[in-house]
LUMDRENZA-719311 format. One line per 10 residues: their letters; for each residue x, y, z of C-alpha. Coordinates in steps of 0.05 Angstrom, whole numbers, padded with zeros to 5 digits, m for minus. Layout:
! LUMDRENZA-719311
a> X/Y/Z ~ ...
***
This chain:
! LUMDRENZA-719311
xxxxxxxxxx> 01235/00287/m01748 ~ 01305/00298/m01731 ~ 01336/00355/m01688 ~ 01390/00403/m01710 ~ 01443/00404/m01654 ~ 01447/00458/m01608 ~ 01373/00478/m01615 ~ 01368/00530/m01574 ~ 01437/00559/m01597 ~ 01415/00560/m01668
xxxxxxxxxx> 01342/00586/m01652 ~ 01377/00642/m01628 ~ 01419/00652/m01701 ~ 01356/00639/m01736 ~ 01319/00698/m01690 ~ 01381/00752/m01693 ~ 01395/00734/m01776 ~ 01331/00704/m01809 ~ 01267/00736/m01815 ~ 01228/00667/m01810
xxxxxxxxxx> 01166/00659/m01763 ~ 01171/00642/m01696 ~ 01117/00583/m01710 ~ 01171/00558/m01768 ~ 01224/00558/m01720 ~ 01196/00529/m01664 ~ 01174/00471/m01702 ~ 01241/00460/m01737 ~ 01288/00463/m01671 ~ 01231/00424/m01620
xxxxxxxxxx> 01210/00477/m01573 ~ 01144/00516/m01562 ~ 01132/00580/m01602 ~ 01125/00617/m01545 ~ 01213/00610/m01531 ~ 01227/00630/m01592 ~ 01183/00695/m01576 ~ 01217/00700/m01513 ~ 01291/00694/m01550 ~ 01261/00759/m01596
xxxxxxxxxx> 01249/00785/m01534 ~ 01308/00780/m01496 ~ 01276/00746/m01440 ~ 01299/00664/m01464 ~ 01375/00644/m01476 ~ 01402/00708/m01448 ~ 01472/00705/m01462 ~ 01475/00646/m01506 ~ 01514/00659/m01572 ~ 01485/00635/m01642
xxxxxxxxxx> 01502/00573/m01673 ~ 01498/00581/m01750 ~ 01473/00526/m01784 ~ 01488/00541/m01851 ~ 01566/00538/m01831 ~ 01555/00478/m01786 ~ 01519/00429/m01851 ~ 01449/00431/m01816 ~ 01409/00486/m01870 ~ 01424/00516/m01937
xxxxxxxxxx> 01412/00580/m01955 ~ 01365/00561/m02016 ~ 01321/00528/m01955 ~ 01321/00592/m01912 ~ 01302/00635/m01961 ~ 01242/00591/m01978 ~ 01213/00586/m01900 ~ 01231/00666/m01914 ~ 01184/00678/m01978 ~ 01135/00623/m01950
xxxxxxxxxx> 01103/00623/m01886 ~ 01076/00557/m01895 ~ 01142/00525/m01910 ~ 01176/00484/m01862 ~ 01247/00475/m01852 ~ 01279/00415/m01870 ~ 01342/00389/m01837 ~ 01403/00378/m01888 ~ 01427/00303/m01887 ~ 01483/00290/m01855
xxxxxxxxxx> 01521/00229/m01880 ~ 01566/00224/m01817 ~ 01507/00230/m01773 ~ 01470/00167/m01812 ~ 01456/00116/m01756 ~ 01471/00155/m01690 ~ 01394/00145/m01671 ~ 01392/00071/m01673 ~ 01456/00068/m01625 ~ 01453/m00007/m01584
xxxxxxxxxx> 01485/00001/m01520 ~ 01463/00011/m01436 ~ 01429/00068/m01416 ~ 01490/00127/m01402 ~ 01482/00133/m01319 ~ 01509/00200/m01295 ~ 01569/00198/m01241 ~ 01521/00219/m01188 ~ 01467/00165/m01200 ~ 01510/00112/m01205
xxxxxxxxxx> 01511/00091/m01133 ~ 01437/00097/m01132 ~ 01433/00044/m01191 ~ 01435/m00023/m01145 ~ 01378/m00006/m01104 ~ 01338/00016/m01168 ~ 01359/m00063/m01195 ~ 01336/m00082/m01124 ~ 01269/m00053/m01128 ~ 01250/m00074/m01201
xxxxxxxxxx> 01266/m00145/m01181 ~ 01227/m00138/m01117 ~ 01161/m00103/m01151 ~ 01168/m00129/m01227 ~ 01198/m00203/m01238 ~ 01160/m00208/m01292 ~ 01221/m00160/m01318 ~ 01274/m00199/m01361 ~ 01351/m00179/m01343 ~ 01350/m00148/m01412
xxxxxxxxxx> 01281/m00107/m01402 ~ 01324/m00084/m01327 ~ 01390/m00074/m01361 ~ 01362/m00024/m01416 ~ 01311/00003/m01369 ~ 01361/00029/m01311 ~ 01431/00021/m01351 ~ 01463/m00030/m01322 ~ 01499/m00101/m01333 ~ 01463/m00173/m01332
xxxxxxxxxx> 01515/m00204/m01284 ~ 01505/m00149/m01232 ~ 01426/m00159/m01241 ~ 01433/m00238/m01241 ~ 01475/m00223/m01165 ~ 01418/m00180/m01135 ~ 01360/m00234/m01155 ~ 01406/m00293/m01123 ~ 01433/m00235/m01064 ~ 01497/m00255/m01076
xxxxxxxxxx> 01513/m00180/m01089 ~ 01575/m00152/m01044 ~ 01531/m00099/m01012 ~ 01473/m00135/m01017 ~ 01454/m00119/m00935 ~ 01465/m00045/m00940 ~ 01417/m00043/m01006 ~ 01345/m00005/m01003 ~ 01294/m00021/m01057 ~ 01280/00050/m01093
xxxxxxxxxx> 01239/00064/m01154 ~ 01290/00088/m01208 ~ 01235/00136/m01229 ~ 01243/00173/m01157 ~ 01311/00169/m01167 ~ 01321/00204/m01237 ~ 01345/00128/m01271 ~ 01283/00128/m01321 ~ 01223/00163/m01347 ~ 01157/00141/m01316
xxxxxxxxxx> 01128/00138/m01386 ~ 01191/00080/m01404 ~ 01179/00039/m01349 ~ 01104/00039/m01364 ~ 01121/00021/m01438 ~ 01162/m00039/m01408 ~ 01113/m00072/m01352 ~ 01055/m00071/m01403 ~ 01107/m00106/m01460 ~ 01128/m00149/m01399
xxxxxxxxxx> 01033/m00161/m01382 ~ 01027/m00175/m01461 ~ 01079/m00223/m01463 ~ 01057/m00265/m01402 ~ 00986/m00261/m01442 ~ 01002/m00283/m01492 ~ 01040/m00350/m01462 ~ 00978/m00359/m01428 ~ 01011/m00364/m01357 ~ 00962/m00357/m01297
xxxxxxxxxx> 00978/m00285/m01260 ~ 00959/m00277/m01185 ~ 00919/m00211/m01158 ~ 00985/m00185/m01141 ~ 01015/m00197/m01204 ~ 00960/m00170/m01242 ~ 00965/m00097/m01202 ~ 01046/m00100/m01215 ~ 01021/m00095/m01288 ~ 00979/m00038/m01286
xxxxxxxxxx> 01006/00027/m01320 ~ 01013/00091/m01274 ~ 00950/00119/m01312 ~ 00904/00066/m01310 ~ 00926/00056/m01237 ~ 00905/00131/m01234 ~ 00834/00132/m01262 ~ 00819/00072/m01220 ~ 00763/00079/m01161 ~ 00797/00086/m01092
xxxxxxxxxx> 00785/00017/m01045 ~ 00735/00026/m00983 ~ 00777/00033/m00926 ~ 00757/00021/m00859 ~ 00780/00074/m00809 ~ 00837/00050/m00763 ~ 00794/00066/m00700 ~ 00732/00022/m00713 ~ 00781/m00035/m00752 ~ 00762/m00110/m00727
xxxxxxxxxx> 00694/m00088/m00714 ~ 00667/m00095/m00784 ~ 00631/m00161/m00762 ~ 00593/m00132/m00704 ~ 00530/m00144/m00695 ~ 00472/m00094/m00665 ~ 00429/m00146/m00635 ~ 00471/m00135/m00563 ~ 00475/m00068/m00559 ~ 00391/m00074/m00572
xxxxxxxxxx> 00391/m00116/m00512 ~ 00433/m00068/m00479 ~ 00394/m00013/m00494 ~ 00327/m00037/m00469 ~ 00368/m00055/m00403 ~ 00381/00016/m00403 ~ 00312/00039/m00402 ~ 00283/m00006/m00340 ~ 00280/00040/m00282 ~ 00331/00026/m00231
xxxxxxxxxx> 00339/00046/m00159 ~ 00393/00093/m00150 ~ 00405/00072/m00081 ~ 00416/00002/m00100 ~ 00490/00032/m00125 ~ 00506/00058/m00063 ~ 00513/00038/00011 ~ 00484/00092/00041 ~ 00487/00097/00115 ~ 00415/00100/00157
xxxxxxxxxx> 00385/00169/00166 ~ 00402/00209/00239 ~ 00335/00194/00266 ~ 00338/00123/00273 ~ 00407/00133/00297 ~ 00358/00184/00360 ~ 00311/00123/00371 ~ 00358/00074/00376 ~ 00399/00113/00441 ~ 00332/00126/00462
xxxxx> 00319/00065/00480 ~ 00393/00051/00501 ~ 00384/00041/00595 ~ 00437/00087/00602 ~ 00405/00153/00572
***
């Protein structure tokens, strides 16, 4: 269902001049019944001025007086010839100013993680240009040795949720061409969700690692080694007692 523009803006008319429910408005400007309370209250959209949307072509009055008499009646956007099309738009993703510079190394990183990606999957995905991700796949790119691979969800450049969408369009496709996918490839193409509910691998702590092939036959032998009695003077060179030390200058002429 489309939007009015300016939801929040005409929420706010709708609240201050209309006495529909909150649960009709809500539903016909997208947000959760609970703002629309809040703009009653005073405590949402402080300060923000109501857009009318009888004078702006988005309701009629015939059409707010009906969600008024009828609870149960929801509001219905007026059609707007001029805005006939404006959802189906073609084009690149808009990239704000800021995020711009950020865009290479997001192009860097879905070539690194995803080939599978097509340039056109990439270009829609991030909002970018086919030459510029045909020169980061060959690294002929001008700052190619000063880029960082970065996932352009981290950096703000998609919606987890869209580049989900496109690595499982990107799994089905290879499917469905019957091409042979390695381990590697085949994690790539897991979804953030499934990824999620999977079990964790067995990981072997990094103070016993290497010694997952040891055997306890040795330290068995070791251990009945252990328990044979052993003379404690055999570790130690222990001189000879003082009275054999007496006998022998005993028997010493000179004394």
């Amino acid at each position: 269902m489309a939007k009015p523009l300016m939801a929040k803006a005409t929420a706010v008319w709708l609240v201050d001049n209309t006495t529909i429910s909150f649960k009709q408005i809500a539903d016909f400007v997208g947000m959760h019944e609970l703002e629309i309370q809040g703009i009653a209250d005073g405590d949402v959209a402080a300060g923000v001025k109501g857009f009318d949307p009888i004078a702006n072509n988005q309701l009629t009055q015939e059409e707010i007086s009906s969600a008024e008499n009828n609870p149960l009646h929801k509001l219905k956007l007026k059609f707007n010839p001029a805005a006939a099309g404006e959802e189906k738009r073609r084009g690149p993703r808009y990239t704000p100013l800021s995020k711009r510079q950020d865009r290479p190394n997001s192009i860097l990183w879905l070539v690194k993680f995803h080939p599978e990606l097509s340039d056109g999957q990439i270009a829609k995905l991030v909002g970018t240009t086919k030459p510029t991700i045909q020169s980061i796949r060959e690294r002929t790119h001008w700052n190619i040795s000063n880029m960082q691979p970065i996932d352009p969800v981290a950096l703000g450049l998609c919606k987890q949720s869209e580049l989900d969408a496109v690595v499982q369009k990107a799994a089905a496709k290879k499917a469905a061409e019957g091409g042979v996918m390695s381990d590697d490839e085949r994690r790539k193409l897991v979804s953030t969700e499934q990824s999620l509910e999977m079990d964790a691998a067995p990981k072997i702590p990094t103070a016993i690692e290497g010694l997952e092939t040891f055997s306890l036959s040795d330290s068995e032998d070791k251990t009945e080694e252990k328990e044979e009695i052993i003379d404690a003077d055999s570790f130690f060179n222990l001189p000879k007692s003082g009275d054999e030390d007496e006998e022998d200058d005993s028997d010493d002429p000179r004394f």
